[in-house]
C-alpha positions as CSV (number, residue, x, y, z in Angstrom):
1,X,114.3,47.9,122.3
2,X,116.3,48.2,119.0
3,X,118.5,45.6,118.3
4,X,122.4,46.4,118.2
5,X,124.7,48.9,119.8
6,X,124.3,53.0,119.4
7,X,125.9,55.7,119.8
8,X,124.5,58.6,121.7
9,X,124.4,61.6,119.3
10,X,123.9,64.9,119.8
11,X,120.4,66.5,119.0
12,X,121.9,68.8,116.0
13,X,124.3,66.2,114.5
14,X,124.8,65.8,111.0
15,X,126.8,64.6,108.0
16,X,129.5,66.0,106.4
17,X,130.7,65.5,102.7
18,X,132.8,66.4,100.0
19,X,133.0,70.2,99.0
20,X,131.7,71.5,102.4
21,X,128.5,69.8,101.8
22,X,126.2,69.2,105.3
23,X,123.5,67.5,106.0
24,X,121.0,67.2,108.6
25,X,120.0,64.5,110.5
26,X,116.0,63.6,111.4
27,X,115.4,62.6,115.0
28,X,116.7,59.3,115.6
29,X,116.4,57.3,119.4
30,X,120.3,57.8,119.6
31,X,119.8,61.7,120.2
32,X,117.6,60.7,123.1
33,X,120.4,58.3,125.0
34,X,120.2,55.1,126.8
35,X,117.4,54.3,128.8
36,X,114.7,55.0,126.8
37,X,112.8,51.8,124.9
38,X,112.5,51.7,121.3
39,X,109.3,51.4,121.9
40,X,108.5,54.9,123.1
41,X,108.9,56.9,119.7
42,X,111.9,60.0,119.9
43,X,109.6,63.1,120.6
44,X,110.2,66.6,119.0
45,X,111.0,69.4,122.0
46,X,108.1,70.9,122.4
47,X,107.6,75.1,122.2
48,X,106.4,77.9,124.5
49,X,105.4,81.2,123.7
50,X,104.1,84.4,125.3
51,X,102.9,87.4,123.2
52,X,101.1,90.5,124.6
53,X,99.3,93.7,123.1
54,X,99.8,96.6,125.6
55,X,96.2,97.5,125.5
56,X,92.6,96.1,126.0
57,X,90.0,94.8,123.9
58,X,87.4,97.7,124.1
59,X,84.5,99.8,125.9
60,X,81.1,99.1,126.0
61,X,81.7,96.9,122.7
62,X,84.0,94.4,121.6
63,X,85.3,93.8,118.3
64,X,87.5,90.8,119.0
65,X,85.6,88.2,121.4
66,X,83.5,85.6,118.9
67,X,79.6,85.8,119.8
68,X,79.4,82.1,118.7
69,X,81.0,79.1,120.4
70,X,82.8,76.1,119.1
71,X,84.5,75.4,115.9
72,X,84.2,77.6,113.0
73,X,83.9,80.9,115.3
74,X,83.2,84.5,114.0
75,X,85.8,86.5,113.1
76,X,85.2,90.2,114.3
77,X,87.5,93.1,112.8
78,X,90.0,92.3,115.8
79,X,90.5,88.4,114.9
80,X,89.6,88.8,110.9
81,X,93.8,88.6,110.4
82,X,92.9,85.0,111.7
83,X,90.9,84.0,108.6
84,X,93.3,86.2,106.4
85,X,96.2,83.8,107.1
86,X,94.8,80.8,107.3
87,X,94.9,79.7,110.5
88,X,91.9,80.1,112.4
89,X,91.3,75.9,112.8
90,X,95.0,76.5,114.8
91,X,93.8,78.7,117.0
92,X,91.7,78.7,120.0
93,X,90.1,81.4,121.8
94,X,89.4,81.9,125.0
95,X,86.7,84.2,126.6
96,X,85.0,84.7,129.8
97,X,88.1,85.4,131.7
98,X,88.7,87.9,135.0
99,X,91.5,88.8,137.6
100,X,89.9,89.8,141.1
101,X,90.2,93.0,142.6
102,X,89.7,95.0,146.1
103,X,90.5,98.9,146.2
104,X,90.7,98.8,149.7
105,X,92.3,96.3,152.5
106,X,94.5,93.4,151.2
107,X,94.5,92.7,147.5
108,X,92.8,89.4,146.7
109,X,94.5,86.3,146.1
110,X,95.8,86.0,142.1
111,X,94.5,89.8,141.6
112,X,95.3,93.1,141.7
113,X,94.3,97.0,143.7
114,X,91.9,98.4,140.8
115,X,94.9,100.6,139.8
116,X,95.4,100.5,136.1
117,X,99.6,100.8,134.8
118,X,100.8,98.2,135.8
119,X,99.5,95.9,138.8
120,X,96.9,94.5,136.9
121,X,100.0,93.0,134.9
122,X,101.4,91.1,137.8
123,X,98.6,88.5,138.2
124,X,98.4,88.5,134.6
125,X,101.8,87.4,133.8
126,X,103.0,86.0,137.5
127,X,99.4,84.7,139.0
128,X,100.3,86.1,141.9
129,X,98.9,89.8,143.3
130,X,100.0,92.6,142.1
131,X,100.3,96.4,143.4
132,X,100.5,98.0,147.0
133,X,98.0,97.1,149.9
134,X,96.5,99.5,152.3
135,X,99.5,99.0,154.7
136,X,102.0,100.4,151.4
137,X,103.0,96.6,151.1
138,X,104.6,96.2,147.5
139,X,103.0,93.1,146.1
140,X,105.1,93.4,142.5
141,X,106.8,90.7,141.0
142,X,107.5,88.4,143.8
143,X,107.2,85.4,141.0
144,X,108.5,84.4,137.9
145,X,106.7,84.7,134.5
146,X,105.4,81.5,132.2
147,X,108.3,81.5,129.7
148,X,111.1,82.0,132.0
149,X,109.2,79.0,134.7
150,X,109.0,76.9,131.1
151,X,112.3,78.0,130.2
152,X,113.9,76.4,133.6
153,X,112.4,73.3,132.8
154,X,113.0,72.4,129.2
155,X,115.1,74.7,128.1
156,X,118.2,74.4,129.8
157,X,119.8,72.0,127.1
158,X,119.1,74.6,124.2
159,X,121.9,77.8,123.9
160,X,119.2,80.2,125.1
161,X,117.3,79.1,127.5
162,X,114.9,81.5,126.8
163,X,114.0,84.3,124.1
164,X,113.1,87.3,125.2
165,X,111.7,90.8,122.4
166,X,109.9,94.0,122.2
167,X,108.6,95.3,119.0
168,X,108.3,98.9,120.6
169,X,111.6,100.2,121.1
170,X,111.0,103.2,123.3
171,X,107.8,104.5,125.5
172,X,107.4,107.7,123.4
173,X,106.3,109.9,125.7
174,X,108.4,112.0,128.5
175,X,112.0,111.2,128.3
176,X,111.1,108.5,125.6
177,X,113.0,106.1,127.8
178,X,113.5,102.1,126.9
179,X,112.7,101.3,130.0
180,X,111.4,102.9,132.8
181,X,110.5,101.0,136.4
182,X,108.2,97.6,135.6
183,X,107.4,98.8,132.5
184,X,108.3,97.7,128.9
185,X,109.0,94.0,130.2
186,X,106.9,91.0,130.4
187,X,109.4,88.9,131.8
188,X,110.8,88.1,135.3
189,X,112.8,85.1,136.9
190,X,113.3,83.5,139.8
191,X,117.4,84.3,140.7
192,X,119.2,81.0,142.4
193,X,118.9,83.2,145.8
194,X,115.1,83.3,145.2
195,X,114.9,86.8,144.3
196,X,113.2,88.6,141.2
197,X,114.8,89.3,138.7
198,X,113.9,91.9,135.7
199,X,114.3,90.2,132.2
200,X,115.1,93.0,129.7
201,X,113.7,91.9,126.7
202,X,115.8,92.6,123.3
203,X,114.5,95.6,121.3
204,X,117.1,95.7,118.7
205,X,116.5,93.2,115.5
206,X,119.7,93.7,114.4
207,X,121.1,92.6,117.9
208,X,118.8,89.8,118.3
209,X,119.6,88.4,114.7
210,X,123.2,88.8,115.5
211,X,123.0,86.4,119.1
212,X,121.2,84.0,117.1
213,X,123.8,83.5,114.5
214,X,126.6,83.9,116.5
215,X,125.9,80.3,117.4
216,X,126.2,79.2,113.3
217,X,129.1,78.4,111.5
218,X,129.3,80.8,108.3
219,X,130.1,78.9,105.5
220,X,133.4,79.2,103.7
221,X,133.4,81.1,100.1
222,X,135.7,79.0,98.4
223,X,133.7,75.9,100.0
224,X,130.8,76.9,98.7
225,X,131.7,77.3,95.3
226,X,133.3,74.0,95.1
227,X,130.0,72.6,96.7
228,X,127.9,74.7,94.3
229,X,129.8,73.2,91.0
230,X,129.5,69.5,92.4
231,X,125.9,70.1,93.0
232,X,124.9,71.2,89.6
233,X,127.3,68.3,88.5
234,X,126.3,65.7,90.7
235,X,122.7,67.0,91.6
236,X,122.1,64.4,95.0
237,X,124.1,65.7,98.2
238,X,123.8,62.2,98.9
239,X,126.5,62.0,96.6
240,X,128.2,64.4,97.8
241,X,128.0,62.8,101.8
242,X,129.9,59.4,100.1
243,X,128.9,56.2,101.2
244,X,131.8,55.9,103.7
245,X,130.3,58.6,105.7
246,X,126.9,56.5,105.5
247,X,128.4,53.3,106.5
248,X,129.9,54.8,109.3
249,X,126.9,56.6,110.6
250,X,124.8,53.4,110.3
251,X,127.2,51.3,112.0
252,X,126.8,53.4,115.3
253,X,123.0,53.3,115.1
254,X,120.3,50.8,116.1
255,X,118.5,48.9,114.0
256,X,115.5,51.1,114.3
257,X,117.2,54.0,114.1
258,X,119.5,52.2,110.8
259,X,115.7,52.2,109.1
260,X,114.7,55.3,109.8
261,X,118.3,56.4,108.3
262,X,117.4,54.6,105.0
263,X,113.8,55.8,104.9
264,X,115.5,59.3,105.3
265,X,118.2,58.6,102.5
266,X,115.5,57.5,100.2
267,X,113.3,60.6,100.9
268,X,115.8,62.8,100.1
269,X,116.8,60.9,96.9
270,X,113.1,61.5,96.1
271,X,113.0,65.3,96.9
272,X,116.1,66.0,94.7
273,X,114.2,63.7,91.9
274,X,111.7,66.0,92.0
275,X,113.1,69.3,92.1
276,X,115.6,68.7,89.9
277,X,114.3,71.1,87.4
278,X,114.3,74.2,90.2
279,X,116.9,76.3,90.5
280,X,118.7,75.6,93.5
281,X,117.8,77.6,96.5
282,X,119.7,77.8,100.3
283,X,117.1,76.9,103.1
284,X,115.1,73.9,104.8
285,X,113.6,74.1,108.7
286,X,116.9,74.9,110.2
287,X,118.3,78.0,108.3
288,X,120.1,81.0,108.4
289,X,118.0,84.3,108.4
290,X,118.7,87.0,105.5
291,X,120.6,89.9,107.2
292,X,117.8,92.1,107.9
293,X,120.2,94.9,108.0
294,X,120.1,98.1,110.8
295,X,117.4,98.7,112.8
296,X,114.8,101.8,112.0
297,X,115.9,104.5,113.7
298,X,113.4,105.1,117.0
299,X,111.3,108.3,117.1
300,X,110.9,110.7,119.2
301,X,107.6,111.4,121.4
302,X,104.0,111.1,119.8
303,X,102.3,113.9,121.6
304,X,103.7,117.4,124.1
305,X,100.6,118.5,126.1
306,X,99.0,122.2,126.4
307,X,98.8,124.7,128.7
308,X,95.6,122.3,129.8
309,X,97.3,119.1,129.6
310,X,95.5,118.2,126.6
311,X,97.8,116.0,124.1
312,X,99.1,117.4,121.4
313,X,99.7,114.6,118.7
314,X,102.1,114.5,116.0
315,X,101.8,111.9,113.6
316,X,105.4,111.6,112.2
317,X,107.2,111.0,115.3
318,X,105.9,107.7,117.9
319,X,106.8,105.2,115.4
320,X,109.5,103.3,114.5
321,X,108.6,101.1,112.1
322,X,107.2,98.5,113.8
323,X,105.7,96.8,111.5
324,X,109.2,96.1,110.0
325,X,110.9,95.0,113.3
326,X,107.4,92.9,114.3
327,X,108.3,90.7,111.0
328,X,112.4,90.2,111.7
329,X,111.6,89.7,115.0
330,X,108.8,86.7,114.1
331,X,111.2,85.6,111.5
332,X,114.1,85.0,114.3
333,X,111.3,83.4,116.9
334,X,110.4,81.0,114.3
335,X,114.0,80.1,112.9
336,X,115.2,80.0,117.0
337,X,112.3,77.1,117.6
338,X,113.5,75.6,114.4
339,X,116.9,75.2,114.7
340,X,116.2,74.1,118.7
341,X,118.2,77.1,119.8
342,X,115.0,78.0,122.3
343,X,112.0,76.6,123.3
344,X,110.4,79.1,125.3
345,X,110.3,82.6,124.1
346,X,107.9,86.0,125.1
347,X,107.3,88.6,122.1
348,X,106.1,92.0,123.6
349,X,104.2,93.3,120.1
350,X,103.8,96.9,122.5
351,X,104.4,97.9,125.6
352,X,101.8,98.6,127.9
353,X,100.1,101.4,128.2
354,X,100.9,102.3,124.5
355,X,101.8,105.4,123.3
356,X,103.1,104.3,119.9
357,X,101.0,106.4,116.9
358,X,98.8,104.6,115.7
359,X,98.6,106.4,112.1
360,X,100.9,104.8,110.3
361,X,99.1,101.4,110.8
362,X,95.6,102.1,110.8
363,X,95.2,105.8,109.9
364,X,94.2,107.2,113.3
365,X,96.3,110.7,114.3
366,X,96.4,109.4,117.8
367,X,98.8,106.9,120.1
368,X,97.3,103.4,120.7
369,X,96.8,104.6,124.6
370,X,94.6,107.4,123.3
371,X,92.4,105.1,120.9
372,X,90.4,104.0,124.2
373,X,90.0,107.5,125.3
374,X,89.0,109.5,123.1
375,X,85.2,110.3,121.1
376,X,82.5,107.9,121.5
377,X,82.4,104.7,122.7
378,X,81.6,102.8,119.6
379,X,84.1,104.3,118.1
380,X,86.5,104.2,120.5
381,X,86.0,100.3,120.3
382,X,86.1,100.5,116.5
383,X,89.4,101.8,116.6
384,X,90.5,99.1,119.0
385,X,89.3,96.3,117.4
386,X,91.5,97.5,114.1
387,X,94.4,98.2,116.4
388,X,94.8,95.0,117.9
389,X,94.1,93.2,114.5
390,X,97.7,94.8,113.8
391,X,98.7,92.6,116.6
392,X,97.1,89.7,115.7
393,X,97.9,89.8,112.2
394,X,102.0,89.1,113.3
395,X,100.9,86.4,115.6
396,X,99.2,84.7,112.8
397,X,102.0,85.2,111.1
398,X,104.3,83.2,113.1
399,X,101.6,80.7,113.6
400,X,101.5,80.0,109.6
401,X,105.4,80.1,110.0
402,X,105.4,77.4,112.3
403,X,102.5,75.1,110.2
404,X,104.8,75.3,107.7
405,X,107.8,74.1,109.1
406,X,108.2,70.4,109.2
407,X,109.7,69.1,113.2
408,X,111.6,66.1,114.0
409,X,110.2,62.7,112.9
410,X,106.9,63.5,111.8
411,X,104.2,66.8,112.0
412,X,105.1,70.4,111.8
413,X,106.1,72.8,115.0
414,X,103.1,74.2,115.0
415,X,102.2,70.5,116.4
416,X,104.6,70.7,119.2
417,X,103.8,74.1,120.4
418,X,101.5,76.3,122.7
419,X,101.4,79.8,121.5
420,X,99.8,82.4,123.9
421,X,98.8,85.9,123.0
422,X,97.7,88.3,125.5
423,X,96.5,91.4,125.8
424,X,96.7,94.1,129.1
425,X,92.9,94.2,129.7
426,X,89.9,93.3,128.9
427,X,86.6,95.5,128.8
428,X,84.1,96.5,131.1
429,X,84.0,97.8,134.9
430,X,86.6,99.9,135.6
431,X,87.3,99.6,139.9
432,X,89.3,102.8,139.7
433,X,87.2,105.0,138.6
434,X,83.8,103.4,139.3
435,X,82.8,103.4,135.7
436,X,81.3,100.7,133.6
437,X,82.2,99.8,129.6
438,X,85.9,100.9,129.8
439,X,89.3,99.9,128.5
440,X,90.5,99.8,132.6
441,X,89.2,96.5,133.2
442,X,89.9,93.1,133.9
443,X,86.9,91.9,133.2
444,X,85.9,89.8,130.2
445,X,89.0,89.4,129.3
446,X,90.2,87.3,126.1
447,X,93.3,85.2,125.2
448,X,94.6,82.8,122.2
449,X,96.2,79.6,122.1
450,X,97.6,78.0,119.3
451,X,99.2,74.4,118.8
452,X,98.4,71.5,119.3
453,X,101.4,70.5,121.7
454,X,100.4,68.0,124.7
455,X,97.0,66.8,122.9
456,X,95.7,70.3,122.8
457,X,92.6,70.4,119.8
458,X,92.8,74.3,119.1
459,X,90.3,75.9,116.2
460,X,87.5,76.6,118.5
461,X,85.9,79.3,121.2
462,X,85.8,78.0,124.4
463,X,84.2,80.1,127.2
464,X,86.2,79.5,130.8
465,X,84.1,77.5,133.6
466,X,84.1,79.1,136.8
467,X,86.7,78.2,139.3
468,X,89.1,77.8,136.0
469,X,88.6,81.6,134.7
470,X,91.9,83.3,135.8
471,X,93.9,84.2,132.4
472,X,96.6,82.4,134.2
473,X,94.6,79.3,133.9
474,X,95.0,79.4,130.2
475,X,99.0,79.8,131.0
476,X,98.4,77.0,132.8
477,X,97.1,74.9,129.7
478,X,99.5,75.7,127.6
479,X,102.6,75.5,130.0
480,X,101.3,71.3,130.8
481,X,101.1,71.0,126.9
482,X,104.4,71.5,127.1
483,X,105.2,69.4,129.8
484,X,105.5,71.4,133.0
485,X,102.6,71.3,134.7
486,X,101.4,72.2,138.6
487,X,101.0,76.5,139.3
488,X,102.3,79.7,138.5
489,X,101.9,81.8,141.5
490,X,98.7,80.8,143.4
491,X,96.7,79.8,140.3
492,X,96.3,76.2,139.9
493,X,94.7,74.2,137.3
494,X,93.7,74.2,133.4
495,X,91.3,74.3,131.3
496,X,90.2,70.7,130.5
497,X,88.0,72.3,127.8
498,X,90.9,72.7,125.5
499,X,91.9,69.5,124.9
């Protein structure tokens, strides 16, 4: 245990200065109060994350699933954003995956009624089955979703106890409505009377930026100028702090924590040494967002059908510039883990059963729903594979983001994070319809973990042993990483294989 007194501090303390001048704090034992030995080392919070594509991974191929195994995996046209980023060796992937099914009598345990839109989603997300049974029994959402289970047990400390975004602001087809029974939401939680509730996830950037800096203190002009001359005058903000400030802060601290403050001082001494000749910029892991200004205005419906019910597409209306709000909204996932704000979050890239045109992303004069439907079956999986590699390319995004972002006393938040990204289906046998090598399938399914939160070694293709081969045992996995282990719904257990 440290020698000497401390204060308890809070976990975003910091110093103030002269001329408005702040600065932050690492983690010291003191933000962690009594109780805990100086021997155990202060941890970084640790991060949660579901993601999901709202469609499947192909027909009678698959251009996203590695053929090889272990480290240093193949990197089909669904996964190549992967390798384009950088951050394959950070992410996992993990194949061989099913949900049971029974079209007639009572729906297996953990699966769903071979109706496709949505009960398949229930066991996906909840581990618990999903649709009606024979006797008209509705089995949906009778549990809470990862993030919001996660978000119960960690998160209560932070100001949102979880985040909650869809990239795809409206269904696009029929009234074009935001929401519309279970669909376009991902999310559900457990009310303090035991009910289900619906989580509406935000689908607004400019709304979700504005929450998140609600909670920051907008600097004053005149402040800042004054701390803008002293800088260029004085150069270290060390200078600007004062030693009095310093004194005092040390005084309250143990004498572990006093060297970790001097270590700190003297690091950030160093940094200003060495950018000295940079222009100054605003920023660091904690920071305040650029205004990404008002949203894209949401378009109207992809496709009208015929006299025949056949779709008629049209390629300027079903999109609203996704890719646009799939960056703000990354940006705000990674600044809200940064700045401890949240530490469990879900990010809906699209909503299931997608009708958003995919044209303006990969060329194709069709909605994502009708890229598994339509021509041949190689090409329908073709088309796939480049349509989720839209999806994949943002979650790569945020898990470069998060590599980059130094955490707490040591490592990045990539370290103390478990990143899932989903998808609706998989490929293959199709219950519903009797067919084989279709999108309507839950079989061979396919999900991605990234982090290394909890001792988790990602960078490699694992294939799911049997008896651990529900998706929801790689929720599972990633929810222990974080520390709250035990179920969700009746799935139990993880996948050893990934750590």
């Amino acid at each position: 245990m440290s020698k000497g007194s401390q204060t308890k501090l809070h976990r975003r303390a910091f110093l103030r200065g002269a001329a408005g001048s702040v600065m932050a704090l690492p983690f010291l034992e003191a933000m962690i109060g009594p109780g805990r030995a100086a021997a155990d080392p202060p941890l970084p919070p640790k991060r949660f994350l579901v993601s999901f594509a709202g469609m499947s991974l192909g027909t009678d191929r698959d251009f996203f699933t590695p053929d090889g195994y272990g480290a240093g995996y193949d990197l089909k046209a669904g996964l190549a954003p992967l390798g384009e980023a950088g951050v394959t060796d950070a992410v996992s992937v993990v194949s061989g995956l099913r949900m049971p099914y029974q079209t007639t009598g009572d729906v297996p345990t953990a699966g769903w009624n071979g109706r496709w839109h949505p009960e398949q989603l229930v066991p996906l997300l909840t581990g618990i089955a999903g649709g009606a049974d024979d006797a008209g029994q509705d089995l949906t959402w009778r549990g809470p979703t990862a993030e919001q289970a996660v978000g119960d047990a960690i998160g209560a400390d932070t100001t949102f106890r979880t985040l909650d975004y869809r990239v795809q602001p409206a269904s696009y087809r029929g009234a074009n409505v935001t929401f519309a029974g279970s669909q376009g939401r991902i999310s559900y939680r457990r009310a303090s009377d035991g009910r289900i509730d619906p989580v509406d996830p935000v689908i607004s950037p400019r709304q979700a930026f504005d929450a998140l800096f609600a909670t920051f203190e907008r600097p004053d002009p005149e402040a800042e100028a004054r701390r803008a001359f002293e800088l260029r005058r004085r150069r270290s903000v060390l200078d600007l702090i004062g030693r009095g400030p310093r004194a005092r802060l040390l005084g309250r601290l143990g004498t572990t924590d006093q060297r970790r403050m001097e270590r700190h001082f003297d690091e950030v001494r160093d940094l200003e040494g060495r950018i000295a000749a940079i222009a100054p910029t605003v920023g660091g892991a904690c920071e305040m967002l650029g205004d990404p200004g008002e949203d894209p205005a949401i378009a109207g419906v992809s496709a009208v059908e015929d006299a025949d019910g056949n779709p008629i597409y049209d390629t300027a209306q079903g999109y609203s510039d996704e890719e646009r709000r799939a960056t703000v909204m990354t940006d705000l996932v990674r600044m809200a883990f940064a700045c401890d704000l949240t530490r469990a979050a879900s990010l809906m890239y699209t909503r299931e059963q997608c009708y958003m045109m995919a044209q303006p992303l990969i060329g194709e004069p069709y909605d994502v729903h009708a890229l598994s439907h339509h021509n041949g079956p190689a090409v329908k999986a073709e088309r796939m594979g480049r349509m989720l590699a839209w999806h994949v390319k943002h979650f790569a995004r945020l898990v470069r983001l998060l590599r980059d972002t130094p955490d707490g006393v040591g490592g990045t938040l990539l370290d103390h994070s478990a990143l899932l990204f989903l998808t609706e289906g998989g490929r293959g046998f199709d219950p519903g319809s009797g067919q084989e090598g279709v999108a309507h399938s839950a079989e061979n399914m396919t999900i991605l973990l990234a982090g290394s939160a909890g001792g988790l070694r990602p960078g490699r293709h694992v294939r799911a042993p049997e008896g651990r081969n529900h998706p929801v045992n790689v929720t599972l996995t990633a929810m222990e990483a974080v520390g709250v282990p035990g179920g969700l719904g009746d799935v139990r257990g993880r996948i050893d294989e990934l750590y």
